[in-house]
N, C-alpha and C positions, 0 to 999 in steps of 0.2 A: 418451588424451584422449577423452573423450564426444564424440558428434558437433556437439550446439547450441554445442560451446562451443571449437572448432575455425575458426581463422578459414577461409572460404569464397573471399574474393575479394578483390582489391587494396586496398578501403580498409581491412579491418582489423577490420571488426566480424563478430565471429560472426553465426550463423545465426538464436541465439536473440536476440541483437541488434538484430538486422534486422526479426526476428518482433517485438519489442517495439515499435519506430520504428514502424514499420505500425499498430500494435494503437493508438501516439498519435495518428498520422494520420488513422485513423480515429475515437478518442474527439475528436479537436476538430472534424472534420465536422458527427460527431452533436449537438455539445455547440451547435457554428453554426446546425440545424435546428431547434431545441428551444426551445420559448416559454419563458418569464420564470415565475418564481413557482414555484408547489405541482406545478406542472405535469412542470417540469425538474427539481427535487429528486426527483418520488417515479420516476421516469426514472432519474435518475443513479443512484438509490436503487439501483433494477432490476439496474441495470448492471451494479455493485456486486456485489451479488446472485448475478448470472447468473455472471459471473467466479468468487467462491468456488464454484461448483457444479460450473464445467466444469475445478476444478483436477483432473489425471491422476491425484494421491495422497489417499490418503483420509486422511492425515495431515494433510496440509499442509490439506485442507477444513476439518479440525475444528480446526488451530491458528489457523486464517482466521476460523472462525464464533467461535469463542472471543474471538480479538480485536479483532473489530467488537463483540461486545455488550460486550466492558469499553471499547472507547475511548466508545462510544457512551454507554454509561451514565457515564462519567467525564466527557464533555462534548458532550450534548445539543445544543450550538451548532454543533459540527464538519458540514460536511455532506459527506457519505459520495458517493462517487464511484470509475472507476476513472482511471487514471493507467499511460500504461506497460501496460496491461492487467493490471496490480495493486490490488488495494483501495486505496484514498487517504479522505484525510479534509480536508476546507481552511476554512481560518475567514480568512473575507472575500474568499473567490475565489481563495486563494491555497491549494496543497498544503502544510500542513501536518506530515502525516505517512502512513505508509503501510508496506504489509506486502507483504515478496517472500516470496512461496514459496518453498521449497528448490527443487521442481521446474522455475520458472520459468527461473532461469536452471543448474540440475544442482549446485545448493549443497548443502552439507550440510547446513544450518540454515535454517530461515526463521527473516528479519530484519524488526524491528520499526524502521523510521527515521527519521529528523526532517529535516525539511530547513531551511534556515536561518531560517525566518521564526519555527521555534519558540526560546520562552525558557527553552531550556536552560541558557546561558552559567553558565560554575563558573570564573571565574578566567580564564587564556591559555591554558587544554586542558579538550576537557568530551566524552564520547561522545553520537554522533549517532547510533549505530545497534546496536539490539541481538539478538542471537540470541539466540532461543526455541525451544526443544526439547519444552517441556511447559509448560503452565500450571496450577499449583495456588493455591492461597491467596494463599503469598509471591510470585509472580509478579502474579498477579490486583492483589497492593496494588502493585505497586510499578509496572504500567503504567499504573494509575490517578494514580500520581502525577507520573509524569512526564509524562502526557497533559494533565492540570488544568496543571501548570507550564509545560507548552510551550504552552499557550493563554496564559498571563498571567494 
């Protein structure tokens, strides 16, 4: 078993667990200090930003920068942020969706996820999270459209 992902101590969360919980503790710090407006967005922006930069796989950076500019070009409204110390995207203050690196937690796929406030709904069973290995054309449409759907 990889180390991050070994649990370390009585309550049960791994290392890289732990690392994430911190990495939120401090995005809602920062997110507490931060004025209102164009100000906080192009900041969050940064954040954003700064995270796909300092991922450890040069893979995982380019399936990161790949899909920020499709969810972004798919929904302009989304405002980009990180989450977890992950890309995030939220429309109306809420996370909407967001991308794990394979590295972050020693996955073998980076995953593309929704969390409940998107409108995915298909019936009594619908996927909330998807793995991406490459992004070509048929990928590129199809997070486009599940990104527009899960906005409404």
């Amino acid at each position: 078993m990889a180390e991050g992902r070994a649990s370390t101590g009585n309550d049960g969360f791994t290392a890289d667990e732990r690392a994430a919980m911190k990495e939120r503790a401090a995005e809602l710090r920062a997110q507490a200090k931060r004025a209102k407006g164009a100000a906080k967005a192009e900041a969050e922006l940064n954040d954003l930003l700064e995270a796909i930069a300092k991922l450890p796989d040069e893979g995982d950076r380019a399936l990161a920068t790949t899909l920020h500019e499709v969810i972004m070009a798919a929904a302009p409204q989304l405002a980009p942020r990180t989450w977890y110390g992950m890309p995030a995207y939220a429309l109306d203050g809420k996370v909407l969706c967001f991308v794990q690196p394979a590295s972050k937690f020693d996955t073998r796929y980076t995953t593309l996820g929704f969390n409940d406030t998107a409108q995915l709904d298909d019936g009594a069973m619908w996927p909330a999270s998807f793995a991406v290995m490459s992004i070509g054309q048929a990928e590129e449409q199809r997070i486009t459209e599940l990104v527009r759907r899960a906005v409404g």
